[in-house]
C-alpha beads as a LAMMPS data file, in Angstrom:
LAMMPS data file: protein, C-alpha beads

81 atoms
80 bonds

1 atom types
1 bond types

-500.0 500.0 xlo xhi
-500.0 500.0 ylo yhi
-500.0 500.0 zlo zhi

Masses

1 110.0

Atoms # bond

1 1 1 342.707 -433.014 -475.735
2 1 1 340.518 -432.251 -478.674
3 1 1 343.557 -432.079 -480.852
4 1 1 344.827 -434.935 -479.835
5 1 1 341.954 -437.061 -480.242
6 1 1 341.786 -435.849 -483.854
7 1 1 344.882 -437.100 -484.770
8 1 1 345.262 -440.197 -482.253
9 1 1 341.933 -441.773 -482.319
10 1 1 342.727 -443.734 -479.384
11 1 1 341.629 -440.784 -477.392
12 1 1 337.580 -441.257 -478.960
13 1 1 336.854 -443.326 -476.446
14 1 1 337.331 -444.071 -472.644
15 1 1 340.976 -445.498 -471.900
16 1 1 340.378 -448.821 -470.480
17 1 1 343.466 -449.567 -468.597
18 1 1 345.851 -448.703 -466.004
19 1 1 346.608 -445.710 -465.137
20 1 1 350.302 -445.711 -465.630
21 1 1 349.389 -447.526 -468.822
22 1 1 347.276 -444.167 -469.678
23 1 1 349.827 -441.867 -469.005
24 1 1 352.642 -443.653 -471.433
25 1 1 349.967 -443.365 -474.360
26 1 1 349.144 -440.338 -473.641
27 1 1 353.187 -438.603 -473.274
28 1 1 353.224 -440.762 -476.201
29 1 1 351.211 -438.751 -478.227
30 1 1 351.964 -435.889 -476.902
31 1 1 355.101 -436.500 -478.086
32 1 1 354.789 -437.441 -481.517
33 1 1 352.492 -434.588 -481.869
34 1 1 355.304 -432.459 -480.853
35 1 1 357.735 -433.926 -483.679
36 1 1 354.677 -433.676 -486.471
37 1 1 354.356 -430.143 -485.412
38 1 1 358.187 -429.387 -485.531
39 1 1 359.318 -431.864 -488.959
40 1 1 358.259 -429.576 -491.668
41 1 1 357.762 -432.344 -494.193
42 1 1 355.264 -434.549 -491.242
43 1 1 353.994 -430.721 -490.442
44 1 1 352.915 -430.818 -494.189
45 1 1 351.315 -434.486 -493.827
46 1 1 349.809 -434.433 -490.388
47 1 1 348.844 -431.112 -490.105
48 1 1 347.753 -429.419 -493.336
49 1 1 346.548 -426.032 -492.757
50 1 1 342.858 -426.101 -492.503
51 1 1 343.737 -428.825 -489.294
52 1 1 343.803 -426.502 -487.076
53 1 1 342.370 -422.983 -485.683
54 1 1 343.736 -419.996 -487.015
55 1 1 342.843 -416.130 -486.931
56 1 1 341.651 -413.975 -489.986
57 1 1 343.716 -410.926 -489.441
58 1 1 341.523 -409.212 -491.567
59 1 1 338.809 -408.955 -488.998
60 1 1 340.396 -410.904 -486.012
61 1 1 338.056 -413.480 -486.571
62 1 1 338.956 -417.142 -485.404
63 1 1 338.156 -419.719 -487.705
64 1 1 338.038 -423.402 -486.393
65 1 1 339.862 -425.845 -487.536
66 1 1 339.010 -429.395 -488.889
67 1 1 339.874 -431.143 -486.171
68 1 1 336.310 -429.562 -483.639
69 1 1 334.117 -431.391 -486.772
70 1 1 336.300 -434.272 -486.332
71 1 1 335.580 -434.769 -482.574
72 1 1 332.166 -433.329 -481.994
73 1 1 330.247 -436.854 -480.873
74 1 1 333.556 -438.289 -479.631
75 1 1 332.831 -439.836 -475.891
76 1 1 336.811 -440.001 -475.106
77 1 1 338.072 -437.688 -472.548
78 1 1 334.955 -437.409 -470.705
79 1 1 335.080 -436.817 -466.978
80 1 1 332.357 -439.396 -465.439
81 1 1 330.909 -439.128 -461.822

Bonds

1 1 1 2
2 1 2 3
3 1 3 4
4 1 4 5
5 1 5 6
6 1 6 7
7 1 7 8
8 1 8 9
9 1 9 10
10 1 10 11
11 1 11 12
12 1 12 13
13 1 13 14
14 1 14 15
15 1 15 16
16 1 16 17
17 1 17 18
18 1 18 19
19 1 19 20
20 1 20 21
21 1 21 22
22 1 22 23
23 1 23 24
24 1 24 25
25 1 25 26
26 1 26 27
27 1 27 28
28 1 28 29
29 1 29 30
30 1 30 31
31 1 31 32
32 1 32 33
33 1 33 34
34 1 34 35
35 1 35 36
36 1 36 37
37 1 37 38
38 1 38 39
39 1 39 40
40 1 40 41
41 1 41 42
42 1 42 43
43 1 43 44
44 1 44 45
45 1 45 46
46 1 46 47
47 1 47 48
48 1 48 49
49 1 49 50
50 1 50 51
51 1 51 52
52 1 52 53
53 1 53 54
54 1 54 55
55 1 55 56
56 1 56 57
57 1 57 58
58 1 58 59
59 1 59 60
60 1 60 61
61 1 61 62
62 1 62 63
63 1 63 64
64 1 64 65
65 1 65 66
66 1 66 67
67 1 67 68
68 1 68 69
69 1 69 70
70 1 70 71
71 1 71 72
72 1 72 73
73 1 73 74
74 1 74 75
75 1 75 76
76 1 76 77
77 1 77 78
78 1 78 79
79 1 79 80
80 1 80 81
């Protein structure tokens, strides 16, 4: 959900509502994350390429994306008791 909450800062902080309510925003998302991913010209918008992890070839090195600074002291997502 990292990702996610990157792009759709409604996922920083602790969903307050239903949870039927929570599951529409969240397919939501998932959703329109799908479309940005597929669209090339919202690909080039939501997603340029530093966004998101990718590996260095070179020496199969993984390089993080943008989007784990982004999120670091977010308090969304977070299992409680």
């Amino acid at each position: 959900m990292g990702l996610l909450a990157s792009v759709f800062r409604i996922f920083r902080k602790p969903l307050i509502v239903k949870p039927s309510t929570a599951e529409d925003i969240t397919l939501a998302c998932v959703y329109l994350h799908n479309f940005f991913r597929r669209n090339s010209a919202a690909k080039q918008l939501r997603s340029p390429p530093e966004t998101l992890d990718f590996e260095n070839t070179d020496d199969d090195t993984a390089i993080e994306g943008e989007w784990r600074r982004e999120i670091q002291n977010d308090s969304g997502m977070v299992k409680t008791s």
